[in-house]
N, C-alpha and C positions, 0 to 999 in steps of 0.2 A: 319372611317375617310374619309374627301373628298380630292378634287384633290390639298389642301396646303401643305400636307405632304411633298409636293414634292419640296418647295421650302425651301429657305434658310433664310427669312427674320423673324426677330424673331416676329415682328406685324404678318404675315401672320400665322406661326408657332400658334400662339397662340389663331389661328381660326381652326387648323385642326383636332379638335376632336367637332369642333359643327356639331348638328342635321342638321344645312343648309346645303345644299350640292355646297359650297364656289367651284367657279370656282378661279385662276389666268388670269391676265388680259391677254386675248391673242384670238388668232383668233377659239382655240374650242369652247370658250364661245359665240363667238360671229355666226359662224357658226350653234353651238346648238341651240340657238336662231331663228336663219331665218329659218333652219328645221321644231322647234316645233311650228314655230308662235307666240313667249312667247317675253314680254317686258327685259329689262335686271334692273335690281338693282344692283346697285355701287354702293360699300361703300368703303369711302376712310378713312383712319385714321394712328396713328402710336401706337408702344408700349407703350410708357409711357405716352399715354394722360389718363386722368382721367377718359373723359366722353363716349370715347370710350370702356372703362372697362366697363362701368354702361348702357350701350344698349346692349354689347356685354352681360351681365348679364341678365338684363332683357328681348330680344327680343333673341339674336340670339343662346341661352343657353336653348330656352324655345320649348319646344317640339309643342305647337299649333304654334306657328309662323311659324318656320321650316317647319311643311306641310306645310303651304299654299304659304308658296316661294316654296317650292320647288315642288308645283303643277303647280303653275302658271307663274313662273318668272324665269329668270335666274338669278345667284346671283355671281358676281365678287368682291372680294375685291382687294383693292392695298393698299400699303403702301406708302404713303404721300411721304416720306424719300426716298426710293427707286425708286421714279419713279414722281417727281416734275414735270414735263411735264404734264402731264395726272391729277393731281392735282391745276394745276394754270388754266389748261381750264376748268373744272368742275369748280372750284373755281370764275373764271368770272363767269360765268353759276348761280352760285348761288347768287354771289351777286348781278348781276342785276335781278333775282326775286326775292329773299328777301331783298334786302338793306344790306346785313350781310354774314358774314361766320364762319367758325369754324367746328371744327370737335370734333364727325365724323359727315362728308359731305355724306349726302342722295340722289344719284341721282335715276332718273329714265328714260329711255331714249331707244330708237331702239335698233335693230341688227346693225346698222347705226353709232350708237354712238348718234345719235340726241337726245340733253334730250330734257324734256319735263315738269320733274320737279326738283323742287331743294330744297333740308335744309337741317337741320345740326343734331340734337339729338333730338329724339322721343323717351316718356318711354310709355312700352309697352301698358297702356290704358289709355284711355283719361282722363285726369283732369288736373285740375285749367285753364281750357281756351285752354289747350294743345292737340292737337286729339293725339290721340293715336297709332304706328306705323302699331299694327293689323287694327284698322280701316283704315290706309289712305291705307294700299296694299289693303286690299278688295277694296275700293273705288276705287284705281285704277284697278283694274285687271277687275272692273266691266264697268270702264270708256274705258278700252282696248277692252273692249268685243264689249259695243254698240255704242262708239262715235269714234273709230280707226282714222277717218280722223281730228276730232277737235285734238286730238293729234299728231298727223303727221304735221297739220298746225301749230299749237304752237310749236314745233320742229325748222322748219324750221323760222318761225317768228323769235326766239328768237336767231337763227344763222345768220338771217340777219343783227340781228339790230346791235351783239356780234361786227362781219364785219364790219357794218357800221361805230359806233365810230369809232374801229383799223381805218380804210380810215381816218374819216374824219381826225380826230387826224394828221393822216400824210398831208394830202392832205392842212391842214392851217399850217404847221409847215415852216418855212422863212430856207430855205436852203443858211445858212450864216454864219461864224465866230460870237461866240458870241462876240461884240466889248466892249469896258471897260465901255459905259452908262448903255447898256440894261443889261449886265450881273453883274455889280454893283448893278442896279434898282433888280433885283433878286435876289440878296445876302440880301440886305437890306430889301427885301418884308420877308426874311424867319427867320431873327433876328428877327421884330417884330412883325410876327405870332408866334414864339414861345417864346416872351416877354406876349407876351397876354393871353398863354393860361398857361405861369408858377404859380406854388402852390410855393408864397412866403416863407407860414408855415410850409409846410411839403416836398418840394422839387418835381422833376419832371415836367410833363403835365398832362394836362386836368384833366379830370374825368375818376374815376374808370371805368375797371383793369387800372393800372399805371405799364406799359411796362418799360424796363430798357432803352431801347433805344437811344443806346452807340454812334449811329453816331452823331445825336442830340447835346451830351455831348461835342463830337470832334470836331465838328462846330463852337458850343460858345468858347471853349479854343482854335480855330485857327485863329479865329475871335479877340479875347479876344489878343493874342500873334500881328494880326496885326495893332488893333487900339488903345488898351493900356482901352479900355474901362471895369474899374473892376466890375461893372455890370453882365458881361456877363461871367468873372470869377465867380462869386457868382453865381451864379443861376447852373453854372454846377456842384462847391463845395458840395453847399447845397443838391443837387440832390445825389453825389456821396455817401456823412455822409451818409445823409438820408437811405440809401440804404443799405449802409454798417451797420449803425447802427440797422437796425430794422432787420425784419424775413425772408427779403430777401435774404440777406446773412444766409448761414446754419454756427454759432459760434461753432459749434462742428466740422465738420469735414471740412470747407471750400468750397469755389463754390458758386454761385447765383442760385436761382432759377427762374422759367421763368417773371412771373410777378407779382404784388401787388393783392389782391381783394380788399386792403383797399386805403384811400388815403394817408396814415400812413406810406406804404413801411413795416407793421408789420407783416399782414398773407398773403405768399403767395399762388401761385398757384404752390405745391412743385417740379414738375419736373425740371431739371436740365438740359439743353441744350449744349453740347459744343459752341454755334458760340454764344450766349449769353454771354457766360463765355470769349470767344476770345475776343469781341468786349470790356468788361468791361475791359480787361486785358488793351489792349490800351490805355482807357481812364484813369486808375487809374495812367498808366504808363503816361500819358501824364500830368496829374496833379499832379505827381511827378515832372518830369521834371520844370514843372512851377513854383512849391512853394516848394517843399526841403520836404515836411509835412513827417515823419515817416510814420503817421497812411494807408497813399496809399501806403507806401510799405509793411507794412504787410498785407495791403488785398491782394497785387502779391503774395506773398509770401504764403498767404493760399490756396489764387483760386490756384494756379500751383502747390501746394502741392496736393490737390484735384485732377486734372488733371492727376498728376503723379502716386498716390496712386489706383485711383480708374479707372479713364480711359485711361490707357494707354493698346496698345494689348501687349506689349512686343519687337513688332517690329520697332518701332516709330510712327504708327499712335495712332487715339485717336477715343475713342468710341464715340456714337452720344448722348446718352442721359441716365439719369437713371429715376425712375418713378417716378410720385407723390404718388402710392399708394403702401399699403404693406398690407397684409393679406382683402383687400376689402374695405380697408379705404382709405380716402383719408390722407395724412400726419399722419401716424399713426405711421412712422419709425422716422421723426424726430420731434416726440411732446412729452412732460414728463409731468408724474406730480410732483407735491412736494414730496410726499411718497419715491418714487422711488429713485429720484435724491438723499436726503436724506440718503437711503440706500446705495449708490452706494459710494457715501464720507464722511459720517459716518456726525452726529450730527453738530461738529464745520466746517469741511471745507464746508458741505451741508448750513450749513444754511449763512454762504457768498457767495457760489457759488448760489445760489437762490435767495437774495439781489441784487447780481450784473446784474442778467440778468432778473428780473423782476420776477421772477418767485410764482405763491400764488398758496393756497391751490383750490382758486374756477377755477384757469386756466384764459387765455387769450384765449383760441381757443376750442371750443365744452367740454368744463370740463378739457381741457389738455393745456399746455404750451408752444407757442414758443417761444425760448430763442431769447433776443434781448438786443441790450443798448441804448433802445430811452430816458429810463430817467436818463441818461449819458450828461455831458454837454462834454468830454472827451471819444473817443470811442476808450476804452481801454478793452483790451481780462482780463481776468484772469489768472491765472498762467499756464503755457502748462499744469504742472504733471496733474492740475484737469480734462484739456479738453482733453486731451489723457484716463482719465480713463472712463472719459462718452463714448468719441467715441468708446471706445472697448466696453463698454457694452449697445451701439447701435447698433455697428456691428453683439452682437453675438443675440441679444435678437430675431430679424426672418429676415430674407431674405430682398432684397432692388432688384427689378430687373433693371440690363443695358443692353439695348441694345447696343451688339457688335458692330452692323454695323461701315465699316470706310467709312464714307461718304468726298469724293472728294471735295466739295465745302468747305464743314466745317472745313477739314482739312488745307487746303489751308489758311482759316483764321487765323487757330490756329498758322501755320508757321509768317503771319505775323503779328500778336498781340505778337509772341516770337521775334520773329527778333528784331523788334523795342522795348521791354522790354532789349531785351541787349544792345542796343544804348542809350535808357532814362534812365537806373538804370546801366549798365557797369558792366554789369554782363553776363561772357560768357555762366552761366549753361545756359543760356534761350535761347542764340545763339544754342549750342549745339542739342538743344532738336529743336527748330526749324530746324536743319541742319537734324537731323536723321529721324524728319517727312516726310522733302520735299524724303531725297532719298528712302525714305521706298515706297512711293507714287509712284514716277516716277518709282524705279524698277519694282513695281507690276504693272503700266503700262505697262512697257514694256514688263513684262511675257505674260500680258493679248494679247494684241497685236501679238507678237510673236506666241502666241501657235492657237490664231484665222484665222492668216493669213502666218502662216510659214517666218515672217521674221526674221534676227535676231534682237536682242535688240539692242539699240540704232537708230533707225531710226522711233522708232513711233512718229506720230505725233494725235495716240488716247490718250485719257481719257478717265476713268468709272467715272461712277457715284455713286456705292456701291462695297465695295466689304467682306465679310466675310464667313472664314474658306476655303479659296482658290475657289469660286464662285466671279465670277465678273457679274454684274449687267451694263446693260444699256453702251451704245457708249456718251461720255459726252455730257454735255449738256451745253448752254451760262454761268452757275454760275460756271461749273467747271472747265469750262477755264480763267475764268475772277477771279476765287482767288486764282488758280494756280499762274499765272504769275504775280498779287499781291504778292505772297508769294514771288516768285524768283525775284522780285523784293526789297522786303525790305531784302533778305538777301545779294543781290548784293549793298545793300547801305550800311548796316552792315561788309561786308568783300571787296568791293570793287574786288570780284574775278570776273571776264569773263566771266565763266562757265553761272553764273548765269542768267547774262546779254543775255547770246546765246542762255538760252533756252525759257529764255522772251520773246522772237523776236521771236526763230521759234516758241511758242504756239500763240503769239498776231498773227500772221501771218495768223495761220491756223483758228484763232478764227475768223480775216477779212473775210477770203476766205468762212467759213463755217457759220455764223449768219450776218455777216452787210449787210445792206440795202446799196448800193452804191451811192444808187440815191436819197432817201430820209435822211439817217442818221438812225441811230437807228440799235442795234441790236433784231433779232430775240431770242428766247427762244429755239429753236430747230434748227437743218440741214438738209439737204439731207441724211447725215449720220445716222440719228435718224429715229422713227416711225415716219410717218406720222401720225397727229390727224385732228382732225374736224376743230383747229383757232389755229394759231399762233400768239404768242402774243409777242409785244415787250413792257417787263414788267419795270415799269419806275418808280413806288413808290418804294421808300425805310420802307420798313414796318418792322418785327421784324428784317428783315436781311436787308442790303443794295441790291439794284434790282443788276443784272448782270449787264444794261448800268449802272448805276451810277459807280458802280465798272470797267466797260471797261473805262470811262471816265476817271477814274483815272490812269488807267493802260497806257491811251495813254500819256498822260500829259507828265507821266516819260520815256516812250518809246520815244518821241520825244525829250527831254531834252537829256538823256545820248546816246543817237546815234550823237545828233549834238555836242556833248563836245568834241571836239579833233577831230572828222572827221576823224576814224584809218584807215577808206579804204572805198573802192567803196561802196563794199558794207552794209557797215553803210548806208553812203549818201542815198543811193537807199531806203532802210530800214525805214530810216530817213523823207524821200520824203512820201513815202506810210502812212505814221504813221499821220504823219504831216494833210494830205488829210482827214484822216477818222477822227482824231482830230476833225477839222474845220467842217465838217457837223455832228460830235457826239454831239459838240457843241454848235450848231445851233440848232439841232432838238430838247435837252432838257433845252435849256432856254425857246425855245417857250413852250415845252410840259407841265412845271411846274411853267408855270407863273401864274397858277389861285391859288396855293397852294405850294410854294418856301419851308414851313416845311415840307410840306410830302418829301424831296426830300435831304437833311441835305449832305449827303455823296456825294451823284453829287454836291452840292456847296462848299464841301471841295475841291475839283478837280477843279471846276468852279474858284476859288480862286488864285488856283497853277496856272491855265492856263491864267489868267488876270495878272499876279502877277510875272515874269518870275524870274525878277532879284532877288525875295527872295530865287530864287530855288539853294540851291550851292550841289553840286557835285563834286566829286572827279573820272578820269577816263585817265587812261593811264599815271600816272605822273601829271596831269593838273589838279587843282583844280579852283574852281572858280563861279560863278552866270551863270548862260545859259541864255542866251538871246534865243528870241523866244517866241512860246504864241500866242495869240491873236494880238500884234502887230508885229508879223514876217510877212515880205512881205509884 
């Protein structure tokens, strides 16, 4: 076994019986390194990605590969999940030399940390145009032998230029309120980029994979709710069927999967994400709210069955993910064939239960079947007794791996996609379960804290970043502050209690003090509090998750709003003041930042929206209900 035994993460865990001799990300690897005079190899990935199973199969399982890292290279893994930091600077790194990312992410790079090179999945030898991952470490190790300095320069090149953008980016961003032209003119630039790149006939954006991408959905329905334009209802509708009806949705036991490979929304890519599942909750929940439709309530109603059934730890939080793959397949856990199904509910209920979800004898997916209702004009389930009997006898047929991990940022989401599901459907279970996630969270903050630095509980002002089987991972980081106090936010809009409201302020506070840029706008990805890495980045696309500014953006909107509602005392006002300050240049920095691409950015213009928008914002606080003035036209 190498030195992962020793860690906690079930991605790393499930490298600690390879031939490589896997370091954890930390100063022995890197020390061993400037020792031996040896390059470092990162590999970054998580548990239930696919393609990280299929190098980890073919490369780092394979006894020739193994030597020769482990003759020549030092060899780190990390886990994505456990340590985002250290994945989103690798992750620029890679996509400004290939134009792309994905994992698992290939670096190569100093004792320094300086890479040098970057991709994403290598099978073990060359073909179809593909080199090979034994050839490109030989090539390197031979490239480190005799050209050391071209590599060192490209090191440093590619850290400048990383640097560079981050500057310029700031250095042209108008340190200003965004005012109702300019930030209208950006609301309106991101409606019709993503009018442009809508699939009328099958729902979503663009081109294959087709992402779920729930902010997007939130946008046109907030949009949709302010201009009455049924357009922009339809297009999030159609998106949500679509979705629900075809293989992105698992019709057996509930939950989304990550994203389409088709433009169909029929075969996914099958791993299962909680902040995926959060973000859909929202939206379905928001398109209840809108049109009354049943069919959005029972997709809530399964994803959170899912949720409860399958990822909960016991304690109130929620696991991070379960896999795509099962005995080496990919979707091999939820795909059937006719035969089987057939078996499982006898002749007459098999052959409607097969009718209804499309199911034939030659398969829709490699010989096998994903259940779906795309040739449903009505996307209606079947009777539960049938879907309860499949799901037991997928349950027992082999193994499904989750990773445990309770990841802080994702949980935080999960709280407020629950919060607001009790407000749009008036349904307290969902309140409930968002109340027992936040305190489950925050207590094991406090333990962590406490037993780290001897204080008592109640006075942290840390968050982790992971934490599983009483191991805490990582001092938080900019996302795990910014859907915290999201979270404590929507449940202080759903209960109207204090509590919630108090501990919003003191995380937004320490989240000011420890990531915002004061003087430019923009928060940091990391603090003083955290490792130091090579770049820090202030990360501003809203990609399969909403970035942490777009999410602080939001977070300050509300913080400003409910501190000036009633005015309870000094220090609100003060509060109030400060919130108000980092609004206005958080404001400023990502209208300029996202003016060339207004879609990439959906969830800052939800917030961009509130904060143009004041008097739609109503609030209830102290007794005083009512519209907040303030915003963009305050002062």
């Amino acid at each position: 076994m190498n030195a992962l035994q020793y860690e906690t993460s079930p991605y790393l865990l499930q490298h600690a019986n390879n031939p490589v001799d896997w370091f954890p990300w930390g100063e022995a690897a890197f020390e061993k390194a400037r020792k031996e005079d040896k390059p470092i190899f990162l590999s970054i990935g998580y548990s239930t990605c696919h393609w990280c199973h299929v190098m980890a199969e073919e490369s780092f399982e394979d006894q020739q590969v193994a030597k020769f890292l482990n003759e020549h290279f030092v060899s780190i893994k990390v886990d994505r999940e456990e340590r985002p930091d250290i994945d989103g600077v690798y992750m620029a790194v890679c996509q400004a030399l290939t134009g792309s990312g994905g994992w698992p992410m290939t670096i190569f790079m100093d004792a320094e940390q300086r890479p040098f090179f970057a991709g994403t999945y290598y099978p073990k030898e060359s073909a179809m145009g593909m080199v090979g991952f034994l050839e490109l470490i030989q090539a390197i190790d031979r490239t480190w032998k005799s050209k050391r300095n071209a590599l060192t320069h490209a090191a440093e090149q590619i850290l400048k230029e990383l640097q560079h953008s981050h500057e310029t980016d700031e250095i042209n961003s108008e340190m200003k309120a965004a005012g109702q032209n300019s930030g209208q003119a950006v609301i309106k630039g991101g409606i019709l980029q993503l009018k442009q790149t809508y699939d009328s006939v099958h729902g979503g954006f663009g081109r294959t994979p087709k992402f779920p991408s729930g902010h997007n959905l939130l946008f046109l329905m907030d949009q949709y709710g302010r201009s009455g334009d049924k357009d922009l209802l339809a297009m999030a509708e159609k998106t949500l069927l679509q979705m629900y009806k075809g293989g992105l949705f698992d019709h057996v036991g509930g939950g989304f999967s990550r994203y389409s490979t088709d433009q169909f929304f029929l075969a996914p890519h099958f791993e299962k994400m909680v902040y995926d599942n959060a973000l859909l909750l929202r939206c379905y929940g928001t398109a209840y709210a809108l049109t009354k439709k049943q069919v959005y309530k029972q997709v809530i109603e399964r994803t959170v069955g899912w949720m409860q059934q399958e990822m909960t730890s016991g304690g109130g939080g929620f696991y991070s993910s379960q896999d795509a793959d099962s005995q080496g397949e990919e979707g091999k856990f939820y795909t059937f064939t006719a035969v089987e199904l057939l078996e499982v509910l006898g002749p007459q209920d098999g052959k409607r239960f097969l009718s209804h979800y499309g199911v034939t004898e030659d398969g829709n997916f490699e010989g096998k079947n994903i259940l779906n209702l795309l040739g449903h004009e009505e996307a209606e389930e079947i009777e539960q007794e049938l879907l309860c009997k499949v799901y037991q006898y997928r349950k027992n047929r082999f193994p499904l791996h989750t990773d445990d991990k309770i990841l802080m940022a994702w949980n935080g989401m999960a709280v407020w996609a629950l919060a607001g599901l009790s407000q749009q459907l008036g349904d307290k279970q969902y309140l409930n379960m968002a109340k027992d996630c936040m305190t489950f969270l925050l207590n094991k903050a406090e333990s962590m804290d406490a037993g780290q630095k001897g204080k008592p509980a109640g006075l942290s002002e840390n968050l982790f970043v992971s934490y599983r089987r009483g191991a805490y991972k990582g001092v938080g980081l900019l996302d795990d502050y910014a859907w915290i106090i999201c979270g404590l936010l929507a449940l202080y809009e759903a209960t109207s209690k204090e509590e919630y409201l108090k501990k919003a302020v003191k995380y937004g506070k320490t989240a000011l003090k420890r990531f915002f840029d004061e003087e430019k706008g923009g928060f940091f990805q990391w603090g003083k509090e955290n490792e130091t890495l090579i770049l820090n980045q202030k990360e501003i696309y809203d990609g399969a998750m909403p970035s942490g500014n777009s999410v602080m953006a939001w977070n300050l909107v509300r913080l400003c709003r409910y501190l000036d509602m009633g005015k309870a005392n000094k220090s609100d006002e003060e509060n109030g003041k400060l919130f108000f300050t980092a609004a206005e240049k958080q404001f400023g920095y990502l209208c300029q930042a996202c003016k060339a691409y207004p879609a990439g950015h959906t969830f800052f213009l939800l917030a961009l929206s509130d904060w143009l928008h004041p008097d739609s914002f109503f609030v209830c606080r102290g007794g005083i209900c009512g519209p907040v003035k303030g915003g963009a036209e305050r002062g």
